[in-house]
C-alpha positions as CSV (number, residue, x, y, z in Angstrom):
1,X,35.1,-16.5,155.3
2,X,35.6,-16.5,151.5
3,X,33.5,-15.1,148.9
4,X,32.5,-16.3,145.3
5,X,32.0,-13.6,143.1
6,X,30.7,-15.7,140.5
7,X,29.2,-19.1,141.1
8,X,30.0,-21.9,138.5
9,X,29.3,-25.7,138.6
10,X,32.5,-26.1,138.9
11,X,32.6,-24.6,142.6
12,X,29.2,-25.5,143.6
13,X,30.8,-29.3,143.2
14,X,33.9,-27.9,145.0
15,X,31.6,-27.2,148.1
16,X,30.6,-30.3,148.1
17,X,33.4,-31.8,148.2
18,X,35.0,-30.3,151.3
19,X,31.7,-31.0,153.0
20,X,32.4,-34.5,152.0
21,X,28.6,-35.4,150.8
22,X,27.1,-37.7,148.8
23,X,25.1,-36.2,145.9
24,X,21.7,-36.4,147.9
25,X,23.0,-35.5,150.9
26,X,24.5,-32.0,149.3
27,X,20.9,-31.7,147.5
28,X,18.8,-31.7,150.9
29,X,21.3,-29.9,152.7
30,X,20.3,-26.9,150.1
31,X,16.6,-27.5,149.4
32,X,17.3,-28.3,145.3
33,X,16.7,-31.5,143.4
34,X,20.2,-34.4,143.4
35,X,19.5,-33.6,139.6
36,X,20.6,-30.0,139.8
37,X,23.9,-31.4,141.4
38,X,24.6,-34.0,138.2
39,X,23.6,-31.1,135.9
40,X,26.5,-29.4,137.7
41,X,28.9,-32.5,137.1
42,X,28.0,-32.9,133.3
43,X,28.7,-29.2,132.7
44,X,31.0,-27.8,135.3
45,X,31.0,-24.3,133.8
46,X,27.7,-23.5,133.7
47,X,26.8,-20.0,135.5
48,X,24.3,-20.4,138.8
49,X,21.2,-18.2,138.6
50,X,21.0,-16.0,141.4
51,X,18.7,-17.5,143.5
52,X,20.8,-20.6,143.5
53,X,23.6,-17.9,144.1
54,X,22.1,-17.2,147.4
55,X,21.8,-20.2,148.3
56,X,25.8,-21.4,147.5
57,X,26.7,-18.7,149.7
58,X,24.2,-19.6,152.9
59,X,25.9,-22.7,152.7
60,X,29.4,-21.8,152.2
61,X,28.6,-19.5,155.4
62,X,27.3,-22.2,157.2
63,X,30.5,-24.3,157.0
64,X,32.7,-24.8,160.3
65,X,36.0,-23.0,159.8
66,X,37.9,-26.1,158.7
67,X,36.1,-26.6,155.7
68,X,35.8,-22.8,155.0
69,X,39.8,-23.3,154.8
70,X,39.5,-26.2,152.8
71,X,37.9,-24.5,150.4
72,X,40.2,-21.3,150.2
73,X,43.0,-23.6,149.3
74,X,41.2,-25.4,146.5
75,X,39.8,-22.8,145.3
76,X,43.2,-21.2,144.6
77,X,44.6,-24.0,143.1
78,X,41.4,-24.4,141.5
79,X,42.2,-20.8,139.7
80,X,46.2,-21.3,139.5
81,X,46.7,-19.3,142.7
82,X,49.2,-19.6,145.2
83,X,47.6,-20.4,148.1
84,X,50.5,-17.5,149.6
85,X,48.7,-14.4,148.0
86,X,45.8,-15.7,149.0
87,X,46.5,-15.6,152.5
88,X,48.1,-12.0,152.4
89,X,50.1,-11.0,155.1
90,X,47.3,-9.1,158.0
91,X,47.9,-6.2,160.5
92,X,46.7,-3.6,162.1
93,X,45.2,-0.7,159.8
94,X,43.4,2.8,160.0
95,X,39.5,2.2,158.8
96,X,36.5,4.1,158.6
97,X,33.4,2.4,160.6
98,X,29.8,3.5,161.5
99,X,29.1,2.2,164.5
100,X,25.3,1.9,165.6
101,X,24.8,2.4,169.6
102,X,21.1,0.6,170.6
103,X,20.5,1.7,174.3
104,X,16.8,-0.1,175.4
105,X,15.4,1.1,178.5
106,X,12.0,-0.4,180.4
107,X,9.2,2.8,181.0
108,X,6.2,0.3,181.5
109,X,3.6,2.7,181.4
110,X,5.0,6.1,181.6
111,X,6.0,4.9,177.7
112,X,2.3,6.0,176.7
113,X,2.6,9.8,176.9
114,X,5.6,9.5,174.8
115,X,4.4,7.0,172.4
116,X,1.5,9.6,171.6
117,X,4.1,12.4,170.9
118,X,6.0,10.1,168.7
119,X,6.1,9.5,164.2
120,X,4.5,6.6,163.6
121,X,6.9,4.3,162.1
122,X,6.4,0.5,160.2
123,X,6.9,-2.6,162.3
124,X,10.2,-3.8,162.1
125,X,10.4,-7.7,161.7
126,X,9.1,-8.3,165.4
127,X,6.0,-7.0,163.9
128,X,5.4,-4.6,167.2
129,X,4.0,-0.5,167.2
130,X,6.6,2.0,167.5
131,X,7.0,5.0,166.6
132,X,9.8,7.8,166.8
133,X,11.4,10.9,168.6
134,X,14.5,12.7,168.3
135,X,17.3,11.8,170.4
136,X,18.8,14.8,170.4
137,X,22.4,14.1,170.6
138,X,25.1,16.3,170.0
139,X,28.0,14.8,168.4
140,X,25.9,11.7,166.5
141,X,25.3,11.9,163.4
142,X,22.0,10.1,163.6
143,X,20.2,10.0,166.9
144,X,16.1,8.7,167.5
145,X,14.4,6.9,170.1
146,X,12.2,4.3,169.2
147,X,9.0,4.0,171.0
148,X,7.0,0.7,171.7
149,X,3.6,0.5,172.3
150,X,4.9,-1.9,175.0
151,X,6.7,-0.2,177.5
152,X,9.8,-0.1,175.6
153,X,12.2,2.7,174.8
154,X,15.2,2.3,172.6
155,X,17.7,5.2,171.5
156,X,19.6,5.0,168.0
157,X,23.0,6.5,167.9
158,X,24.9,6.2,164.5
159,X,28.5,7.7,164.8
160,X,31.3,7.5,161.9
161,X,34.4,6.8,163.7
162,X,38.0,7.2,162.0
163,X,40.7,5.3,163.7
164,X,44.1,4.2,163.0
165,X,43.6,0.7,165.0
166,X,40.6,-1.6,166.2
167,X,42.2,-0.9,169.7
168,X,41.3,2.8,169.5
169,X,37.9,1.9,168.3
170,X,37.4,-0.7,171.6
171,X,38.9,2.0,173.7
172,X,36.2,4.9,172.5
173,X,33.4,2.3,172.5
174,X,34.1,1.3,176.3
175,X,34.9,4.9,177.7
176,X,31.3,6.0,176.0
177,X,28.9,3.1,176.9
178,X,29.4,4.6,180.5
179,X,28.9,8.4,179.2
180,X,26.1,7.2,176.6
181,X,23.5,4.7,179.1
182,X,23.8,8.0,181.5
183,X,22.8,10.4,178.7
184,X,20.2,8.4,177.8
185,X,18.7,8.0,181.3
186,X,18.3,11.5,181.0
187,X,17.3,12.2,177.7
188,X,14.4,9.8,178.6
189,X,13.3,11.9,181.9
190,X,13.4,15.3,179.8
191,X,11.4,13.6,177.1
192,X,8.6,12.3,179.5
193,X,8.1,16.0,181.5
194,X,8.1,17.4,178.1
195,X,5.2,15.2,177.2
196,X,3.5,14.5,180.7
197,X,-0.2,15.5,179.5
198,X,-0.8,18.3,182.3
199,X,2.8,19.1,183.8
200,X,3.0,16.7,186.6
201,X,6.3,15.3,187.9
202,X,7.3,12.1,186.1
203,X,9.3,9.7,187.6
204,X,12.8,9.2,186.5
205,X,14.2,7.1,183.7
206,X,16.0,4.8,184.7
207,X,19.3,4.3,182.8
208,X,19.3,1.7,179.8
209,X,21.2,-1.6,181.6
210,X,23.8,-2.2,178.7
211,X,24.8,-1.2,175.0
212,X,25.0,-3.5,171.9
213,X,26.9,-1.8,168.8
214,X,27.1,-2.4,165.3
215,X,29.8,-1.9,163.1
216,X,29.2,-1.0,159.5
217,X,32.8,-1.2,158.1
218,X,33.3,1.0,155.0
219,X,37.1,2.2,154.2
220,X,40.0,-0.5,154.5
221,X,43.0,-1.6,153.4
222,X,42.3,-5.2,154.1
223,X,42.3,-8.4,151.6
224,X,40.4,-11.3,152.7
225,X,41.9,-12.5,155.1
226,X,42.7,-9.2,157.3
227,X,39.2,-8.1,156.9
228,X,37.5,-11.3,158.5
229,X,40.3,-11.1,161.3
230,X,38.7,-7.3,161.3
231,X,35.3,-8.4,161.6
232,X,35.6,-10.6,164.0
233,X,37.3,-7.9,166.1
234,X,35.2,-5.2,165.8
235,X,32.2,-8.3,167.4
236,X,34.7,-9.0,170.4
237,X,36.7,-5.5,171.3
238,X,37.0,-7.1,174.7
239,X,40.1,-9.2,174.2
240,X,41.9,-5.5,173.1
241,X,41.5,-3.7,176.5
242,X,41.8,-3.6,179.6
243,X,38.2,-3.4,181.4
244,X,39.4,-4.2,185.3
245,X,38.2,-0.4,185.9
246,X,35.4,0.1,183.9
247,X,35.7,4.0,183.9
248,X,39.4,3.9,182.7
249,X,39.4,1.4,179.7
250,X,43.2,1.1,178.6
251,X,44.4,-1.2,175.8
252,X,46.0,-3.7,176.6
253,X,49.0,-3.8,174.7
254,X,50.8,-2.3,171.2
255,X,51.2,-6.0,170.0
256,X,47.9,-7.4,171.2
257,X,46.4,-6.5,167.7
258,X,49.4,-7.2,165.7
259,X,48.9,-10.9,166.9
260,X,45.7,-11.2,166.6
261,X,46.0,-10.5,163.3
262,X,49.0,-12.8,162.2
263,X,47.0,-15.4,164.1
264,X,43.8,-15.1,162.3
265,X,41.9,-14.3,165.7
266,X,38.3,-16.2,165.7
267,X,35.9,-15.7,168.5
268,X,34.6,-19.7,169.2
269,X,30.9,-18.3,169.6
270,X,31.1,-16.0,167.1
271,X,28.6,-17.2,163.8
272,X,29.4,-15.5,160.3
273,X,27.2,-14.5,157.8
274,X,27.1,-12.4,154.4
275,X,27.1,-13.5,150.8
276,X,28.8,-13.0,147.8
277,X,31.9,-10.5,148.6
278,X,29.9,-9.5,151.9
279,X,31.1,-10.3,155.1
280,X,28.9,-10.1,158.7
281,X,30.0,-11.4,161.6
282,X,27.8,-11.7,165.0
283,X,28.8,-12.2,168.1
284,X,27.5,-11.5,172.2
285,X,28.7,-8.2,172.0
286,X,27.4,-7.1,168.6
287,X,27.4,-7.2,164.9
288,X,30.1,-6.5,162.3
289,X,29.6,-6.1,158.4
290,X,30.8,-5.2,155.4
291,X,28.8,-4.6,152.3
292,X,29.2,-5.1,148.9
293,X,27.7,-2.6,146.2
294,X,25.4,-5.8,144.8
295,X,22.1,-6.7,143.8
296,X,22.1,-9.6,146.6
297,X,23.9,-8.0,149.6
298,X,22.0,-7.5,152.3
299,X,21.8,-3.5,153.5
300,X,22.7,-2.0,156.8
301,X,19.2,-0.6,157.5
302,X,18.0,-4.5,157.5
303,X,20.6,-5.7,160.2
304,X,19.2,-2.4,161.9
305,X,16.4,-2.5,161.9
306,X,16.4,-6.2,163.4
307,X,18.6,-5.0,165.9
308,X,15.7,-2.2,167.1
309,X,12.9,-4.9,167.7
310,X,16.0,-7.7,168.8
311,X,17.0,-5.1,171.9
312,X,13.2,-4.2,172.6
313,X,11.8,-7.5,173.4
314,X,15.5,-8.4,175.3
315,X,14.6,-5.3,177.5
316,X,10.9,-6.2,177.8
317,X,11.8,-10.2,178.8
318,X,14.5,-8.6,181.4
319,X,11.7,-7.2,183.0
320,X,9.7,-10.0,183.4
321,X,12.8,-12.1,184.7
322,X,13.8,-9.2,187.0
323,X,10.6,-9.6,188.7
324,X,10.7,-13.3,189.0
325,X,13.9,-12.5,190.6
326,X,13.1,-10.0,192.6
327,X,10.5,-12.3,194.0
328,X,7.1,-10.8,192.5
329,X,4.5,-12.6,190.4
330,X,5.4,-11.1,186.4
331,X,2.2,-9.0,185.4
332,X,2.0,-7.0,182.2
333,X,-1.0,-5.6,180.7
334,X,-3.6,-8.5,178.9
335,X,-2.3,-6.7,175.0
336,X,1.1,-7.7,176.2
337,X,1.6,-10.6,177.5
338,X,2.5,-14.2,177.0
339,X,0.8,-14.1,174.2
340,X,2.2,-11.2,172.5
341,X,5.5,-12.6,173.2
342,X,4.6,-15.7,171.6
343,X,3.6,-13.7,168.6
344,X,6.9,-11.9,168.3
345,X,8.8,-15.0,169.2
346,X,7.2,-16.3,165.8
347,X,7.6,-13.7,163.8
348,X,11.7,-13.6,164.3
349,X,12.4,-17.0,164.4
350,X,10.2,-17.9,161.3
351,X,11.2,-17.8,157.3
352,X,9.2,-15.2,155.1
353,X,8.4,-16.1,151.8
354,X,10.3,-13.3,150.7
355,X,13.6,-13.8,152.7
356,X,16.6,-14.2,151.0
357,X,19.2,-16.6,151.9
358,X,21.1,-14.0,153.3
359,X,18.6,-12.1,155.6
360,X,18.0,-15.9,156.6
361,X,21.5,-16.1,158.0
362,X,21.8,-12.7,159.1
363,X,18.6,-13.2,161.1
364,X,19.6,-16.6,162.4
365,X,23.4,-15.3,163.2
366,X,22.0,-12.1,165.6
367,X,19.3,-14.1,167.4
368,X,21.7,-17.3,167.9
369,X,24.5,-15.4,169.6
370,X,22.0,-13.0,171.2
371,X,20.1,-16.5,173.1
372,X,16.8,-13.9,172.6
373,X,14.5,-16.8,171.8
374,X,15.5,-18.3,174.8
375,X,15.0,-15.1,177.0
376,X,11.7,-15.1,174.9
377,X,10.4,-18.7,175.6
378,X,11.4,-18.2,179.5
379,X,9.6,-15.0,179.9
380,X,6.6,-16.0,177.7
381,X,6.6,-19.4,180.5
382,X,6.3,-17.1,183.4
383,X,3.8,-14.9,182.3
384,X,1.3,-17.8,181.2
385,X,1.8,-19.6,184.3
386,X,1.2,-15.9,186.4
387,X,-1.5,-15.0,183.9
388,X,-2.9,-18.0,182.1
């Protein structure tokens, strides 16, 4: 994905063009008036406010990949670049990545003994109560479990992670999603006896079903190119290693990487997103981004913290399909039921005032290739028609 550090009529038109738009078209495709585009054509070197900024880039991230590459070319022949430097040469390279582990795990009601014990903590943008504990890990450098009100329990690992390849990074992400959902399992149990209001025996926690990471990418030797190839491996570390035996995950080759790079690898179902000289890419498996020290970029907490109420309602609506499976009528308490999923349901998929085109995109990118609003919609069915 390319980046504009500094919009100009003169690339705003540029967009349009490679999106092959008429002038109205291009206007309601942004939200402005057709008269800001024929300002841009009377004086094509005129300096976009940032607002308008913001929303350049939303739509310059929206583009399919062929038109993204359309307008890398022009652009550098635009400036009097060869399209050749450019399109540096990519490879393999050591980086520095934080990688955020989010392990949910359903506790129904046993959740409310812990819930009491926990720091309250604001609603995230699902708008549900949680507060927070300490996860008590030993090697991360950031570990909490997040408590919902609703059953829900979610641990937070954040872990800086040197490597000299992406393939070592897949290779210690798959080996420790095994170790990690185990841990968690029983960091849960020890949490609930320690709270348990007069000593009794708790049951068990079970372990958290799956792990989604994501990658915050900091130190790097890539240009442009290289660093999108980057993202959009660190989103799908599956095509890297070998995962036939899930508790011996090998790479699967010294020259996979190496041609993924020179090829440009993009994941089909992966949807990009950033702004400016950001990057984010999101995919099944996760999210990748790199930040940009700027007034517009988006922040790691925010992807976070979407992630936290994202995994807690895909936990809660597994529950409720489990049962359906499983062949039992779905029941959850009257405060959290169809209704309350319908509430958080709105709350994610809907546009704040205050959103900026880039949270927008973000937000859209993580709950498209997560299909949570669908989970949502299906569990929220089942629950009215069980409990209407």
């Amino acid at each position: 994905m390319i980046a504009v550090e500094l919009w100009t009529g003169e690339e705003a038109l540029l967009l349009r063009s490679v999106r092959r738009q008429s002038v109205r078209e291009f206007a309601q495709d942004l939200g402005i008036s057709p008269r800001t585009v024929s300002h841009w054509r009377e004086n094509t070197s005129r300096v976009c406010r940032p607002a308008m900024a913001q929303i350049l880039d939303a739509a310059l991230a929206q583009c399919t990949p062929k038109e993204q590459e359309a307008f890398r070319v022009r652009l550098a022949a635009l400036r009097g670049e060869p399209v050749a430097s450019v399109a540096a040469v990519a490879k393999p390279s050591p980086c520095v990545v934080v990688s955020h582990k989010f392990l949910p795990v359903y506790l129904g009601e046993q959740i409310g003994s812990l819930y009491a014990g926990g720091v309250p903590r604001p609603s995230g943008p699902g708008g549900m109560d949680q507060r927070v504990l300490p996860g008590g890990h030993r090697s991360a450098q950031v570990s909490k479990v997040h408590v919902y009100a609703c059953g829900i329990a979610v641990v937070h690992l954040e872990e800086h992670q040197r490597v000299e390849s992406l393939t070592e990074l897949a290779v210690w992400r798959y080996r420790s999603y095994l170790k990690e959902r185990t841990w968690a399992g029983n960091r849960m149990t020890r949490l609930l006896e320690q709270h348990s209001a007069d000593g009794r025996a708790v049951e068990p926690s079970p372990d958290p079903e799956y792990v989604l990471s994501a990658y915050e990418l900091r130190e790097h030797s890539w240009a442009a190119p290289g660093l999108d190839t980057a993202l959009q491996l660190l989103t799908t570390p599956s095509v890297l290693v070998n995962r036939q035996d899930p508790a011996n995950v090998i790479p699967l080759g010294a020259g996979v990487e190496d041609a993924k790079f020179r090829d440009g690898w993009v994941h089909p179902e992966a949807v990009e997103f950033g702004g400016g000289t950001s990057r984010g890419v999101a995919g099944w498996s996760g999210v990748a981004y790199h930040p940009q020290p700027d007034e517009r970029a988006l922040t790691m907490s925010q992807i976070v913290a979407l992630e936290l109420d994202a995994q807690a309602l895909w936990a809660l609506s597994s529950h409720i399909l489990h049962m359906i499976e499983d062949g039992q009528d779905p029941v959850m308490p009257a405060e959290y039921g169809w209704r309350f999923l319908r509430g958080a349901y709105s709350r994610l998929t809907t546009a704040r005032p205050t959103e900026t085109a880039q949270h927008r995109v973000m937000r859209e990118a993580i709950l498209a290739t997560s299909e949570l609003p669908d989970r949502l919609r299906a569990a929220q069915d089942a629950l009215r028609d069980s409990n209407p």
